[in-house]
C-alpha positions in Angstrom: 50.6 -31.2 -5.1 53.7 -31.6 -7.3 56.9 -30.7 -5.8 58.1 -28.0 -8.5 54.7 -26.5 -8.5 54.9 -25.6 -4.6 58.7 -24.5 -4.7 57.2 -22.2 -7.7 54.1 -21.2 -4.9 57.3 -20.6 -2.7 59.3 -18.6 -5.0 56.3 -16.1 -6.1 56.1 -15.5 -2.5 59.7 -15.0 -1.5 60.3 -12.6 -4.4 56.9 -10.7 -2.6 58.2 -10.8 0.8 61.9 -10.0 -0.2 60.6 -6.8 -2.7 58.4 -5.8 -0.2 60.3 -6.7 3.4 61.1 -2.9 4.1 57.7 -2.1 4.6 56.6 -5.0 6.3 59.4 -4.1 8.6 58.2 -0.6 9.0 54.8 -2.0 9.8 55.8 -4.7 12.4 58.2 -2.6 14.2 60.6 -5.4 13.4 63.7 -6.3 11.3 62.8 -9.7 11.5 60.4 -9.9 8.1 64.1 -9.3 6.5 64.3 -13.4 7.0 60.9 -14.2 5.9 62.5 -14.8 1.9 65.3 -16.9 3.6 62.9 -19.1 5.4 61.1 -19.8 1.9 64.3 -20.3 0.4 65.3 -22.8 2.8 62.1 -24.4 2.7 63.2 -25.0 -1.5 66.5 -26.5 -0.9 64.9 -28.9 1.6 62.6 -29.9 -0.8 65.1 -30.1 -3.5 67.0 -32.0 -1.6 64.7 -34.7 -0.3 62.4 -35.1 -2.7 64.9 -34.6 -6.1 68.3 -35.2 -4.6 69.2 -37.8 -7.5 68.7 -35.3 -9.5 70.1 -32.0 -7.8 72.8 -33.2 -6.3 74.9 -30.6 -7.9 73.0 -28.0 -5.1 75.8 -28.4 -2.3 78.7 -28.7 -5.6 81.2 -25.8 -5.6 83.4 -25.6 -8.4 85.4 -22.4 -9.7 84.9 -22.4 -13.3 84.5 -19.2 -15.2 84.4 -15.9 -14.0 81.5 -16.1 -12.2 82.0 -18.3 -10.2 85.6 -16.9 -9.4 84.3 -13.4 -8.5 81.5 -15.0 -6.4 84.0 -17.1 -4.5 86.5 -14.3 -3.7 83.3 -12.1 -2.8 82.3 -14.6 -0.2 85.5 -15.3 1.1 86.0 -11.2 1.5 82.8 -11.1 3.4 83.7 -13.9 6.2 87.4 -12.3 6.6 86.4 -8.7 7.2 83.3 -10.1 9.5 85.3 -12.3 11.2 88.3 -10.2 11.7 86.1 -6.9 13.0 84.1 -8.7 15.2 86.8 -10.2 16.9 88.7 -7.3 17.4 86.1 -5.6 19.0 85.5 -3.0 15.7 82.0 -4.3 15.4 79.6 -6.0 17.7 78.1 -9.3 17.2 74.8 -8.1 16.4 76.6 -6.1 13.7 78.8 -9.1 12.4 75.6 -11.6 12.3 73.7 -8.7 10.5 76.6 -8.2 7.8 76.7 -12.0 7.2 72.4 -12.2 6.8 72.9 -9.3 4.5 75.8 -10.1 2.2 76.2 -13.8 2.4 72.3 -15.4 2.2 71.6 -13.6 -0.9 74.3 -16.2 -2.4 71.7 -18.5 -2.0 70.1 -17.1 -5.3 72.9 -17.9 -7.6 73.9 -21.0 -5.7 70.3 -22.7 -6.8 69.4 -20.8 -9.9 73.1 -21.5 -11.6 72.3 -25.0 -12.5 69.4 -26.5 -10.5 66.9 -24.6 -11.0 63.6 -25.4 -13.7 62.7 -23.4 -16.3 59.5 -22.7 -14.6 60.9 -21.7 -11.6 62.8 -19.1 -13.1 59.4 -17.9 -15.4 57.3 -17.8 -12.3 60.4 -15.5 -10.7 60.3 -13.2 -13.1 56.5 -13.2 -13.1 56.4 -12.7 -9.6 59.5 -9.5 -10.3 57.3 -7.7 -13.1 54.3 -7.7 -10.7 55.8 -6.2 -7.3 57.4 -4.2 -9.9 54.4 -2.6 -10.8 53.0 -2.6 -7.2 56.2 -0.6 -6.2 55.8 1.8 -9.1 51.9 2.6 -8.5 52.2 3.2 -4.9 56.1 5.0 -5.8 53.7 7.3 -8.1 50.8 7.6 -6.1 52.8 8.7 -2.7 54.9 11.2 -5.2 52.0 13.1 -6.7 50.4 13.5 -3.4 53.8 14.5 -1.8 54.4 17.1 -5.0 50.7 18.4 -4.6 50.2 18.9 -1.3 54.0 19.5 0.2 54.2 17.2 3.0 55.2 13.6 3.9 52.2 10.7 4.0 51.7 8.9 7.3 53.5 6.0 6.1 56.8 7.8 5.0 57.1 9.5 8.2 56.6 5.8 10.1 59.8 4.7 7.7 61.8 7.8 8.5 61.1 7.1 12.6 61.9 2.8 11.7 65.1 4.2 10.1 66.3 5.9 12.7 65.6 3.5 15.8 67.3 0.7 13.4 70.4 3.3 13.1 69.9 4.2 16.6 70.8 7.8 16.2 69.5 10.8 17.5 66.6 12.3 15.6 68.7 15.4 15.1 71.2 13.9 13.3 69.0 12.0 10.8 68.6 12.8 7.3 65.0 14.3 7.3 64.8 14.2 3.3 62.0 11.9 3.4 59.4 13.9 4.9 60.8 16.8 3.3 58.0 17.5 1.2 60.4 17.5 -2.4 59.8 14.1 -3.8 58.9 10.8 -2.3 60.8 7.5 -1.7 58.4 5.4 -2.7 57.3 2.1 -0.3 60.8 1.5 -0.3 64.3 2.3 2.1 65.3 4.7 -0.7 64.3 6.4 -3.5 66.7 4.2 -5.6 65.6 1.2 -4.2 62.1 1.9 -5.0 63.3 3.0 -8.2 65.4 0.8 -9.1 62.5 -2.3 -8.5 60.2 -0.6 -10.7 63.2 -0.7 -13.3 63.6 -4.5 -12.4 59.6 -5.3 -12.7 59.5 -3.7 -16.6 63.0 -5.9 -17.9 61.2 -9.2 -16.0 57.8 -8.7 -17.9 59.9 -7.5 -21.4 62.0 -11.1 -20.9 58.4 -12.7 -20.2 56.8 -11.6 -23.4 57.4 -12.9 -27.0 60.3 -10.7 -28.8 57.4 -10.4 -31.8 54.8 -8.3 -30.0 56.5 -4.7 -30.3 53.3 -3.0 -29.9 52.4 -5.1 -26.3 56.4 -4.2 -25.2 55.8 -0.7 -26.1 53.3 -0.6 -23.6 55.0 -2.3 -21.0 57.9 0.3 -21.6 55.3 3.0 -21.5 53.6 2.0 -18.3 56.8 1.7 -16.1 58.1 4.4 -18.1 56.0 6.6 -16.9 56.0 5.4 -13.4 59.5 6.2 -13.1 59.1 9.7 -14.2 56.8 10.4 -11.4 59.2 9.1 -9.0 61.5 11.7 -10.2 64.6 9.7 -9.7 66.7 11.4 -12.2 69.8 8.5 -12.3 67.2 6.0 -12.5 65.2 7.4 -15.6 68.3 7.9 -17.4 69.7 4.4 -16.6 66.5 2.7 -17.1 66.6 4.1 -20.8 70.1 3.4 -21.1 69.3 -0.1 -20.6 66.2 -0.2 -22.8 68.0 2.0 -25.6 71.1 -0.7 -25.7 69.2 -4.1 -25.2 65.6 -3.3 -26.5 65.8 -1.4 -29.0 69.1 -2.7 -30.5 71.7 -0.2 -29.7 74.1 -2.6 -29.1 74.0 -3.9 -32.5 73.9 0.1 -33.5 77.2 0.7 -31.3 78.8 -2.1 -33.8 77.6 -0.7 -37.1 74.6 -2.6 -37.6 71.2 -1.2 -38.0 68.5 -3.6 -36.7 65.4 -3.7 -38.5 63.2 -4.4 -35.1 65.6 -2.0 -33.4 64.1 0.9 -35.7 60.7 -0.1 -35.6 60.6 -0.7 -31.9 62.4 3.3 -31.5 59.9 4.3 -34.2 56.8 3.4 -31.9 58.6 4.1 -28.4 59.0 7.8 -30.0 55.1 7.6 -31.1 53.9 6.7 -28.2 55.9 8.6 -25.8 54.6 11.6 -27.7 51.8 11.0 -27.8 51.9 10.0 -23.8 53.8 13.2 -23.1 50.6 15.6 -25.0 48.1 13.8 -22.9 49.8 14.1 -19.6 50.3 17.5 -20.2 47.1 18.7 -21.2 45.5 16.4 -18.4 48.2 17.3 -15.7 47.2 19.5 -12.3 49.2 22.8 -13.2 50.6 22.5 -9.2 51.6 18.8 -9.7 53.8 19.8 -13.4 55.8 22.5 -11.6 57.6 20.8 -9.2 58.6 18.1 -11.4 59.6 20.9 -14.1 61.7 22.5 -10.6 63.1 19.1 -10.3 64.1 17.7 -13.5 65.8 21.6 -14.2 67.4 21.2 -11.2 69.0 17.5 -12.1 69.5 18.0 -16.0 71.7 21.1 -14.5 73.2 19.3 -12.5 74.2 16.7 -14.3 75.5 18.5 -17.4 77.6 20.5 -14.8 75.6 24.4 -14.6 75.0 24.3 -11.0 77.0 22.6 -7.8 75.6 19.9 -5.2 73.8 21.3 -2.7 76.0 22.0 -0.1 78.5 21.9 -2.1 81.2 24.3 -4.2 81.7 21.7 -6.8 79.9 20.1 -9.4 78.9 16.5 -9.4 81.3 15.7 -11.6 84.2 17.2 -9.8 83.2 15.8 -6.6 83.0 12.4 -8.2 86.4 13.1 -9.3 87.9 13.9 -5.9 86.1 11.5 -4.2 87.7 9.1 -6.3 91.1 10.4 -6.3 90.3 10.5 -2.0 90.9 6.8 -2.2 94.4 6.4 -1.3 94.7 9.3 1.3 91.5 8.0 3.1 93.1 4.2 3.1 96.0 5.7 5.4 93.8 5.4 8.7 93.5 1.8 7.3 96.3 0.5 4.7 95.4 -2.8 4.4 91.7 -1.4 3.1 93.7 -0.1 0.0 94.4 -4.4 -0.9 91.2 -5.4 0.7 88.7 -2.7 1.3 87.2 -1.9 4.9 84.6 -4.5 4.7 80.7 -4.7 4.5 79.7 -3.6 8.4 79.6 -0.4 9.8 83.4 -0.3 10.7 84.1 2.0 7.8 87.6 4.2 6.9 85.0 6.7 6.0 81.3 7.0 6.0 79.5 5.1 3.5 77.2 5.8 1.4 76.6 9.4 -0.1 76.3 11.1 -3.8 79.0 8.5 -5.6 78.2 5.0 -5.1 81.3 3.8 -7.2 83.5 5.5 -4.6 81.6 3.4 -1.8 82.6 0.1 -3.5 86.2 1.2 -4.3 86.5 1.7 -0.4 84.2 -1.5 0.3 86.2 -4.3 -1.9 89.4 -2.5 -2.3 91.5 -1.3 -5.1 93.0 -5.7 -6.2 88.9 -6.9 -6.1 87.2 -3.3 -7.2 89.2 -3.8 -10.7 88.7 -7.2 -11.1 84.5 -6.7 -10.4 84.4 -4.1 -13.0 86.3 -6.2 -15.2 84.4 -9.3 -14.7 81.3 -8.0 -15.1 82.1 -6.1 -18.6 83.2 -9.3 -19.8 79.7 -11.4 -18.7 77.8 -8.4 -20.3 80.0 -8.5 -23.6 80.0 -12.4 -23.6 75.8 -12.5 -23.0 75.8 -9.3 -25.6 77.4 -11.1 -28.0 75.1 -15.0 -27.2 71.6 -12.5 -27.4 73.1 -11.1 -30.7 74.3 -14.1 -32.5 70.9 -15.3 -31.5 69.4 -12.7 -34.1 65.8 -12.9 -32.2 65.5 -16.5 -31.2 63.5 -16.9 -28.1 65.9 -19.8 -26.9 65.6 -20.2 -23.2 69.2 -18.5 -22.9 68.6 -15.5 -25.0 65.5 -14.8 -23.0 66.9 -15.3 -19.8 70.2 -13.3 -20.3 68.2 -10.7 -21.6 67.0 -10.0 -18.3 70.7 -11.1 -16.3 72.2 -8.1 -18.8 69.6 -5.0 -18.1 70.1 -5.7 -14.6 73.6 -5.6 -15.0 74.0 -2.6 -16.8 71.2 -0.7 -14.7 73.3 -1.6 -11.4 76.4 -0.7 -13.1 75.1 2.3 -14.2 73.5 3.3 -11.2 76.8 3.2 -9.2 77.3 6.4 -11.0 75.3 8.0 -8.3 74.1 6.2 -5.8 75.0 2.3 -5.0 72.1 0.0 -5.2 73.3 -3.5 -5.4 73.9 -3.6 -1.9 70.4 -3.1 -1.0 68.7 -6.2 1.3 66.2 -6.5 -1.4 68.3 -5.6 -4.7 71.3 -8.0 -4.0 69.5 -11.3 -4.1 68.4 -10.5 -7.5 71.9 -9.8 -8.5 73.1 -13.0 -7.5 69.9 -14.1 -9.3 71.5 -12.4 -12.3 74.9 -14.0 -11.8 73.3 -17.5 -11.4 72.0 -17.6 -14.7 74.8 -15.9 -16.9 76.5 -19.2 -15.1 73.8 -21.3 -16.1 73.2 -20.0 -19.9 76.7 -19.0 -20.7 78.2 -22.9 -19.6 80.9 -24.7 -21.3 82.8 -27.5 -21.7 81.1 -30.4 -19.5 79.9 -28.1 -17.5 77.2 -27.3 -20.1 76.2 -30.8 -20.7 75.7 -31.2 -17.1 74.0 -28.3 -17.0 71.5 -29.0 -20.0 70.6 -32.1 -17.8 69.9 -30.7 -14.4 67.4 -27.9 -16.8 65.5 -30.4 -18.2 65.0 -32.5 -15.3 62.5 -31.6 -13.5 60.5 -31.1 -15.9 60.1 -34.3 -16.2 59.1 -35.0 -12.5 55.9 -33.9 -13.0 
C-alpha cells in the first residue's frame, strides 16, 4: 500500500473518530476516545516523516509570516502561560492543566500539517470524510428531535450523555443543567446542541467545496438535504448562520454587498427559493400535526426573541440587552483578576467568572483578553476579506485555492457568527477543524517565497505514487 493512500485511510478515520468522540465517550464510560484522532494523527506525521522526510521537511519548520501564523503563535504561547502559571500556583490541578493543553494545543496539529505539507488528496478525502459524519450527525440530530418533539421525553442515549456529563464535571446531579432530557428539543449525538449543529453546518460546506461549482441543481440539493436537517434540530443561531454563510458565499452575496449582481448568484437563489418551497408544501402537508407544533412553539419563541418581543428566560432583559451588559461587564469582572483584562483568565476551569452561557463573544473577551480578543477579530476579518476577495477575482475557476478557501471561509464566518450566541470553536471536536481552516488560508493565500515553497511541497506527493 502506498504511503499517501493509508495516511488518506488514516485521515477518513480520524475526522470519524474526532466528529464522533463524544459519543464514543458516552458509550465507553471513558474520556479516553478524546485521543483516538491524536493517535491517527501522530501515526501521519511518523509516516510523513520517515517515509517523505526529503520532501516534508518543512513539518517541524516554524516561521511567523502573515497573520496566520502570528495569531496562531501568540494563541499557543497564551495557552502554555495561563496553563503553566495556574497549575503551578495551585489554581488548577494537574489533571486540569494536562486536560487544557490536550484540548487547546493538539488541535494545532491540524494547521501545523495541512499549511504546507499536506496533498491535495489528503485534504479531498478530509473533506469527504466531513460531508459524510456531517450527514450522519444531522440524521440521527433529526431523528432523536422528532422523537423527542413527538413523544415529550429524552431517548435512552441522551439521558446516558446527561449522566457522562455530569460525572466528567463531577457535580452534584442537582446542580446540573437537566435541559437535555427536558423533553423541548434534542442535542443531537453530540455534547451540545451547537455542536451537533454546528457539524451538520460543517458536513454541507465540505460536500458544496467537493462538487463542481457548474452543477447548481446537484448543490441545491445538497443545501436542501442539510437544510432541512438543521431545521429539525431547531437550533435557531445555527439555521440563521448556516444561511448567512450560504447567502454570502453560495449564492454570491458577497459580490451583491459590492454592487455586483452575479449571474450564478441569481440563478442558484432562483432554485434554492423553488425548491425550498416547494420542500416547505410537502413537509407540511406530510407533517404529524403534534410534531409541527412544537417547532411552530419554538421558532415563535426564538424569532421573538431574537428581534427583541420577549426576555431570556429567567431573565428581565432581552437578549440583546443582556449581550450588551455582559459585554460592558468586562472590565468590572477583570477586578478580581486585573491582569485577565491584558491577558484573559485562561482556557481551564480557573475562570474570573463562569464560562460559558447565552453570549459566547463575552466568553472569549474574558478567555484571550481585551490586547488578543481585538487582534483575533481583526485577523480573522482580514483572512475572510483577503480569501473573499482570491474566490472573487477567481470569477468561478475551480483552482485548487478557490475551492479549498471556499470551505476555510464558511467555516469562518459560521464560527464567527455563531459567537453571537453560543461559542463553538472551542469544542474538542470543532477546534481541530478550525485550525484545519487556518492551515489552508496559510497554504492557499502564500506569498513571496513562501508560495513557491509552498507550490512544491503541494505537488509533491503526488508524485510519490
Amino acid at each position: 500500500m502506498k504511503i499517501l493512500t493509508l495516511k488518506c485511510i488514516l485521515w477518513f478515520c480520524i475526522i470519524f473518530s474526532l466528529a464522533l468522540s463524544f459519543p464514543i465517550q458516552v458509550i465507553a464510560n471513558s474520556p479516553l476516545p478524546a485521543l483516538v484522532p491524536y493517535i491517527g494523527i501522530g501515526l501521519v506525521f511518523l509516516l510523513s516523516l520517515v517515509f517523505e522526510g526529503n520532501r516534508h521537511n518543512a513539518l517541524l519548520r516554524w516561521n511567523i509570516t502573515g497573520v496566520t501564523s502570528i495569531l496562531v503563535t501568540i494563541y499557543i504561547l497564551l495557552v502554555f502561560f495561563h496553563t503553566g502559571w495556574q497549575t503551578v500556583f495551585g489554581f488548577i490541578t494537574l489533571n486540569q492543566g494536562i486536560s487544557a493543553i490536550v484540548i487547546y494545543v493538539l488541535p494545532v496539529l491540524f494547521y501545523v500539517y495541512f499549511r504546507m505539507t499536506a496533498a491535495e488528496r489528503e485534504i479531498h478525502i478530509i473533506l469527504l470524510a466531513i460531508a459524510m459524519v456531517g450527514l450522519a450527525i444531522g440524521l440521527y440530530f433529526a431523528y432523536d428531535s422528532l422523537l423527542i418533539m413527538k413523544y415529550k421525553h429524552a431517548t435512552e442515549f441522551q439521558t446516558r450523555a446527561l449522566k457522562y456529563s455530569i460525572d466528567r464535571m463531577g457535580i452534584p446531579p442537582e446542580s446540573a443543567n437537566i435541559f437535555r432530557i427536558s423533553g423541548a428539543r434534542s442535542f443531537g449525538p453530540l455534547e451540545k446542541h451547537t455542536i451537533s449543529t454546528a457539524w451538520v453546518a460543517l458536513g454541507c460546506f465540505a460536500a458544496l467545496t467537493l462538487l463542481p461549482k457548474g452543477v447548481i441543481f446537484q448543490r441545491i440539493i445538497v443545501i436542501g438535504v442539510y437544510s432541512l436537517l438543521l431545521f429539525i434540530g431547531l437550533n435557531f443561531t445555527g439555521i440563521i448562520g448556516f444561511a448567512l454563510v450560504i447567502f454570502l458565499i453560495e449564492f454570491g452575496g458577497i459580490a451583491w454587498l459590492r454592487g455586483r449582481l452575479s449571474r450564478r448568484g441569481i440563478k442558484v437563489l432562483g432554485a434554492a427559493a423553488i425548491f425550498s418551497v416547494l420542500t416547505g408544501l410537502l413537509i407540511m402537508g406530510t407533517i404529524d400535526s403534534k410534531i409541527f407544533k412544537p417547532i411552530q412553539e419554538i421558532l415563535d419563541f426564538q424569532i421573538h426573541l431574537g428581534i427583541g418581543k420577549t426576555t431570556m428566560v429567567d431573565s428581565e432583559h432581552t437578549y440583546f440587552e443582556g449581550f450588551v451588559r455582559d459585554l460592558a461587564a468586562f472590565p468590572t469582572n477583570m477586578l478580581q483578576f486585573p491582569p485577565g483584562f491584558f491577558i484573559g483568565d485562561g482556557f481551564s476551569v480557573f475562570a474570573v467568572k463562569a464560562k460559558g452561557g447565552d453570549y459566547g463573544l463575552s466568553e472569549t473577551l474574558h478567555r484571550f483578553g481585551l490586547p488578543f480578543f481585538l487582534a483575533l477579530m481583526i485577523g480573522l476579518i482580514v483572512l475572510i476579506r483577503r480569501a473573499a476577495n482570491q474566490i472573487f477575482q477567481a470569477d468561478g475557476s475551480r483552482s485548487s485555492a478557490s475551492r479549498y478557501l471556499f470551505f476555510a471561509l464558511c467555516v469562518t464566518i459560521y464560527l464567527l457568527f455563531a459567537e453571537i450566541h453560543y461559542t463553538i470553536w472551542n469544542a474538542k471536536s470543532i477546534l481541530p477543524i478550525f485550525f484545519l481552516s487556518l492551515g489552508l488560508y496559510q497554504r492557499y493565500m502564500p506569498s513571496g517565497k513562501r508560495k513557491k515553497l509552498s507550490s512544491f511541497l503541494t505537488s509533491a506527493p503526488s508524485q510519490l505514487k
